[in-house]
C-alpha positions as a printed Julia matrix, in Angstrom:
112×3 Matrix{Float64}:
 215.2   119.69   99.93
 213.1   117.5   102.55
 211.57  119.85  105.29
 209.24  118.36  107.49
 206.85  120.3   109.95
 204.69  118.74  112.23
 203.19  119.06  115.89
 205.97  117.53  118.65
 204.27  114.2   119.4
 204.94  113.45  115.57
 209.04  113.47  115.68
 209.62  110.31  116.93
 207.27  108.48  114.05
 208.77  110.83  111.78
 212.49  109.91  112.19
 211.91  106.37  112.19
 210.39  106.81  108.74
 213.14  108.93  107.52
 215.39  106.72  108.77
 213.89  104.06  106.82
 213.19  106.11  103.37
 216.12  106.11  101.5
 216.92  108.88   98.96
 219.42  108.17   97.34
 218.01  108.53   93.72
 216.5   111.98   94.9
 218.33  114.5    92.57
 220.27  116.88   95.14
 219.79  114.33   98.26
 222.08  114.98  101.09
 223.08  111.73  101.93
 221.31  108.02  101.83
 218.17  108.34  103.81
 215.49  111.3   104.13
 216.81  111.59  107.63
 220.04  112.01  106.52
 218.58  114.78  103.87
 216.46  116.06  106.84
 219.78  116.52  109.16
 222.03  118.11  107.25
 219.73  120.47  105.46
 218.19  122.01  108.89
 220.66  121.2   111.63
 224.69  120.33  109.72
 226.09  120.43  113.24
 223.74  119.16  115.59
 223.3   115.98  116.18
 219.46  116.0   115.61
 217.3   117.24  112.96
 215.62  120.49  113.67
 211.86  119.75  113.29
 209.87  122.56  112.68
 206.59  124.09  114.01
 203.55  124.15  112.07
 202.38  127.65  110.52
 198.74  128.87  111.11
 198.57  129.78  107.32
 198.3   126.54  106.27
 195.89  123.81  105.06
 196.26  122.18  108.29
 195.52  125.18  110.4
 191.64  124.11  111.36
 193.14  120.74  111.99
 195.3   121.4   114.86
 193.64  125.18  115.72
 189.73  124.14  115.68
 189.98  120.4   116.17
 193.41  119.65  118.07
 194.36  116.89  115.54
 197.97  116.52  115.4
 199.33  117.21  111.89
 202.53  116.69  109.47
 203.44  118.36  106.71
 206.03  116.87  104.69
 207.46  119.23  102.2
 210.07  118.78   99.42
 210.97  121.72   97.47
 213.14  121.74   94.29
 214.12  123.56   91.38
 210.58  123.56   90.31
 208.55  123.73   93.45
 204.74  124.91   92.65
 202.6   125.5    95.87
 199.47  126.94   95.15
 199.52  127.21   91.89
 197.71  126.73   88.4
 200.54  124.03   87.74
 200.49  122.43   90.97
 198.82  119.02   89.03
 200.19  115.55   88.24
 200.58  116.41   84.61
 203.22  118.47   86.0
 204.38  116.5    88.29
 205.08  114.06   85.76
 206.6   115.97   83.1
 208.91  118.41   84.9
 208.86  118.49   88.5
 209.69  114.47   89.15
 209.35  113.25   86.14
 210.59  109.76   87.2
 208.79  110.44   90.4
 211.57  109.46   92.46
 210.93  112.1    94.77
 207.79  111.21   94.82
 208.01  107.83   95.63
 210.66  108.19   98.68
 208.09  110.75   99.92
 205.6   108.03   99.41
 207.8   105.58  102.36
 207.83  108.04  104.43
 204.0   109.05  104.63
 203.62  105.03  104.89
């Protein structure tokens, strides 16, 4: 599940990269691109994406709080999602969360 958050000046880079980062080989992927994933996972019957806001509980929260840099935080939770945690490492990454880091790759496009 690809949920982005970001401040508003971000949406318009953001859904050209989704638009361009294609998912297709993400287990549970809602269509062909991110944006497509993005859509119909926050918005089914609107015609746009519902972007959300930034939380001020975050690692981002000096950022855009003390410093006024814009931020994005692109999220994708699955099946074993592991914020914050004693197992949130590549080791396992690579053995159970993505193992053939396809997630991790498509993220990859869209953060470049």
């Amino acid at each position: 599940n690809f949920s982005p958050a970001a401040t508003p000046n971000f949406r318009p880079l953001l859904e050209r990269a989704t638009k361009r980062a294609g998912c297709s080989s993400v287990p549970d992927c809602k269509g062909d691109t991110f944006y497509d994933q993005w859509k119909t996972t926050s918005n089914p019957t609107g015609d746009v994406p519902v972007l959300k806001t930034l939380g001020s509980g975050s690692d981002y929260a000096s950022f855009i709080g003390s410093a006024g840099v814009s931020s994005i935080d692109l999220t994708v939770v699955g099946d074993y999602f592991t914020y914050h945690t004693e197992y949130d490492n590549i080791d396992y990454l690579s053995k159970y969360a993505d193992p053939d880091m396809r997630a991790t790759r498509s993220v990859a496009e869209v953060s470049a």
